[in-house]
C-alpha positions as CSV (number, residue, x, y, z in Angstrom):
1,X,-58.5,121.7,59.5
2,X,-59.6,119.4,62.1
3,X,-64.0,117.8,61.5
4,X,-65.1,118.9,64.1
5,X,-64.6,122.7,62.9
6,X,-66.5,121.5,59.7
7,X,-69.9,120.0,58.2
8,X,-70.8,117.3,55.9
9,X,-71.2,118.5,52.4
10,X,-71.6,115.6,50.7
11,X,-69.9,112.3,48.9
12,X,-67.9,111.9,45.4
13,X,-70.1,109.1,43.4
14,X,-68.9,109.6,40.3
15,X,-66.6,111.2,37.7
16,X,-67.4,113.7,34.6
17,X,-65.0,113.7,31.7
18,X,-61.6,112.2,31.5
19,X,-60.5,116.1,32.8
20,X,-60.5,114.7,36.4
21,X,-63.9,116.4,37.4
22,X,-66.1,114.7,40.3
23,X,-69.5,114.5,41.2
24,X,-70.4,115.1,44.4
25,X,-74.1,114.2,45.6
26,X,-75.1,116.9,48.7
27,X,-77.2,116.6,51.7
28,X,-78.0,120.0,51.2
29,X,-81.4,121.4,50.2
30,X,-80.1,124.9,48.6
31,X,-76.8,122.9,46.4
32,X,-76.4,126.6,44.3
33,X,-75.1,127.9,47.5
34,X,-71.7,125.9,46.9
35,X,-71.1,127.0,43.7
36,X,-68.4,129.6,44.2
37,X,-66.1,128.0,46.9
38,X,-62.5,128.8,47.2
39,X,-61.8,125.0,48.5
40,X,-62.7,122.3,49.9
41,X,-61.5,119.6,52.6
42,X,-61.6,116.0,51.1
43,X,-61.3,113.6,54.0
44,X,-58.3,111.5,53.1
45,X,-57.5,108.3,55.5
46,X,-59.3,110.0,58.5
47,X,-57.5,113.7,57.4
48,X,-59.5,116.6,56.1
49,X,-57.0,117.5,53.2
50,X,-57.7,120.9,51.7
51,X,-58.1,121.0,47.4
52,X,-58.7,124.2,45.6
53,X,-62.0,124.8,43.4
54,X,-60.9,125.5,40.0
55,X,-64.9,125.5,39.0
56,X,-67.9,124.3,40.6
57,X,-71.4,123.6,38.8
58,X,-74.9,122.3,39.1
59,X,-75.2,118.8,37.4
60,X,-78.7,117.4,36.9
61,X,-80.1,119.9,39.7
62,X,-79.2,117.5,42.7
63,X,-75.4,117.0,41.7
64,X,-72.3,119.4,42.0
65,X,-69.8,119.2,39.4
66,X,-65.9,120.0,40.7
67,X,-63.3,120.6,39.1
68,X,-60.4,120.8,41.6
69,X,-56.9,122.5,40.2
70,X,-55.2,119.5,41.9
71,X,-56.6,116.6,39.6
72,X,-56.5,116.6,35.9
73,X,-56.5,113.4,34.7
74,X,-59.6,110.6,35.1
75,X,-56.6,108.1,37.5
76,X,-56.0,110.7,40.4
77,X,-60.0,111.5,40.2
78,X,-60.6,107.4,40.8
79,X,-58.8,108.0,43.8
80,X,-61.6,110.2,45.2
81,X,-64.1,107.8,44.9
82,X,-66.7,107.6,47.5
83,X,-64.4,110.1,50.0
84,X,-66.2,112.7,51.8
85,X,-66.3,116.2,51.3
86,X,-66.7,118.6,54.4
87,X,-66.4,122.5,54.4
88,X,-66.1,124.9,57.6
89,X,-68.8,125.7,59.9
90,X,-68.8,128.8,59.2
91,X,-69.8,128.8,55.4
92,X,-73.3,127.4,57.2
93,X,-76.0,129.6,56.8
94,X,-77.5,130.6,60.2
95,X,-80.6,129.4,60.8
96,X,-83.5,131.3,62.8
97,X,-86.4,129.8,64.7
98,X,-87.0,126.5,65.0
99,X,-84.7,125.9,61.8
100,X,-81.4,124.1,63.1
101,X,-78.4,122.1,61.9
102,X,-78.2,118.4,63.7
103,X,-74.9,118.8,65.1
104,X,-75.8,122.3,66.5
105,X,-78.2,121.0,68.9
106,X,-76.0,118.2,70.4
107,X,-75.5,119.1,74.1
108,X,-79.1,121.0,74.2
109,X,-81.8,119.9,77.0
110,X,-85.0,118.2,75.8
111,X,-88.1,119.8,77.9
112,X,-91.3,118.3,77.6
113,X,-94.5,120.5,78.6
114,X,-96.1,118.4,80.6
115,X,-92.6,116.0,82.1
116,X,-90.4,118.6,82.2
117,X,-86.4,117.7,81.7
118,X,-86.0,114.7,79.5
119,X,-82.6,114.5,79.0
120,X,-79.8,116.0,77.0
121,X,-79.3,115.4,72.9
122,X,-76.2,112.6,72.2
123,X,-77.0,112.8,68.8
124,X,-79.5,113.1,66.0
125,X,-80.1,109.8,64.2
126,X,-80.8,110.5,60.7
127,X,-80.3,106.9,59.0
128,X,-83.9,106.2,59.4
129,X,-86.9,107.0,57.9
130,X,-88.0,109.6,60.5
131,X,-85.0,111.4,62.3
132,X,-84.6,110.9,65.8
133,X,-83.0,112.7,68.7
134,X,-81.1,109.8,70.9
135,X,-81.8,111.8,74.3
136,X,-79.5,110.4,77.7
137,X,-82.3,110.4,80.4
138,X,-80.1,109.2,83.6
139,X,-78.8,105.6,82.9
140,X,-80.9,105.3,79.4
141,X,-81.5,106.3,76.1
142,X,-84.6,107.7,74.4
143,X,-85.5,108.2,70.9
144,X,-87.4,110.6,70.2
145,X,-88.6,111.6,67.3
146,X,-87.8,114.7,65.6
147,X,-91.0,116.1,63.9
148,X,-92.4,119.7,63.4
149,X,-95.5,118.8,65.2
150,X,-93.8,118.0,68.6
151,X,-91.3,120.7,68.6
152,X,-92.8,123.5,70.2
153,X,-89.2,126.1,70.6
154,X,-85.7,125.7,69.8
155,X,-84.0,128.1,72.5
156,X,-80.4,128.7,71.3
157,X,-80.1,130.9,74.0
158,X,-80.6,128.4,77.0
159,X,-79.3,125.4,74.9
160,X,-83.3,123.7,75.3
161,X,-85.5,122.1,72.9
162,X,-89.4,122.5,74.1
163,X,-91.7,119.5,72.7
164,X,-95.1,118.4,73.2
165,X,-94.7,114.4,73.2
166,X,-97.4,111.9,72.9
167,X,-98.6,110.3,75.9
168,X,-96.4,107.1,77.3
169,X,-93.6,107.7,74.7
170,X,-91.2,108.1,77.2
171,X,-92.7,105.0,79.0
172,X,-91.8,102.9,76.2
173,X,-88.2,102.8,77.6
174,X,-88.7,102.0,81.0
């Protein structure tokens, strides 16, 4: 399984028991969700290596618990440490509206009402306190910030994102 034909579920932080179980903090709002997956793909020196899902439980309401059938002792489980856990796109739920996963709306035109085109979404910053679309607008980059009150309509349809920005935002990177 290649990474780009998955999503980020989350990290292993930690271990639970000397049984070889891991706990795996989520980015994911709804974490009961994942509690009845077949596998999973732990990425391994850049590979996405696949590991069945003996059991899979809530811990502490913002943890998952794993018990994989592949590790049974506390030394292999240490191994895991801090790897990354990533699952197929198509466990995602789909998302209606103006609901949408960051890396669907990579490629997708930001319009603003009044400017029209903006540019195209690179990517969708996420490392800061406010998320950000990083928009190419001919030879630059704009951030612009994602936030409910600017996005007016997520067309999956035409691949565009409508906002409303605030006056001379775009300015700011000229």
């Amino acid at each position: 399984m290649n990474k780009e034909a998955c999503f980020y579920l989350g990290k292993i932080i930690g271990k639970y028991s000397f049984r070889g179980e891991l706990l795996v903090k989520t980015d994911s709002d709804n974490i009961t969700s994942y509690i009845n997956l077949p596998n999973i793909f732990i990425e391994i020196e850049n590979r996405l290596v696949p590991y069945f899902v003996k059991r899979c439980l809530v811990h502490k309401s913002s943890l998952l618990r794993f018990k994989l059938e592949e590790i049974s002792d506390e030394e292999t489980a240490n191994e895991l440490m801090k790897k990354n856990i990533y699952l197929p796109l198509e466990l995602l739920p789909v998302l209606k509206g103006n609901k949408f996963y960051y890396h669907e709306v990579i490629g997708f035109k930001i319009i603003d009402q009044k400017q029209g085109v903006i540019g195209d979404v690179l990517k969708v910053i996420d490392q800061t306190a406010q998320p950000l679309f990083e928009v190419k607008n001919k030879n630059k980059i704009i951030l612009i910030p994602l936030h409910d009150d600017l996005m007016i309509k997520l067309d999956r349809a035409n691949k565009s994102i409508l906002v409303k920005l605030p006056e001379g935002l775009i300015d700011l990177f000229n």
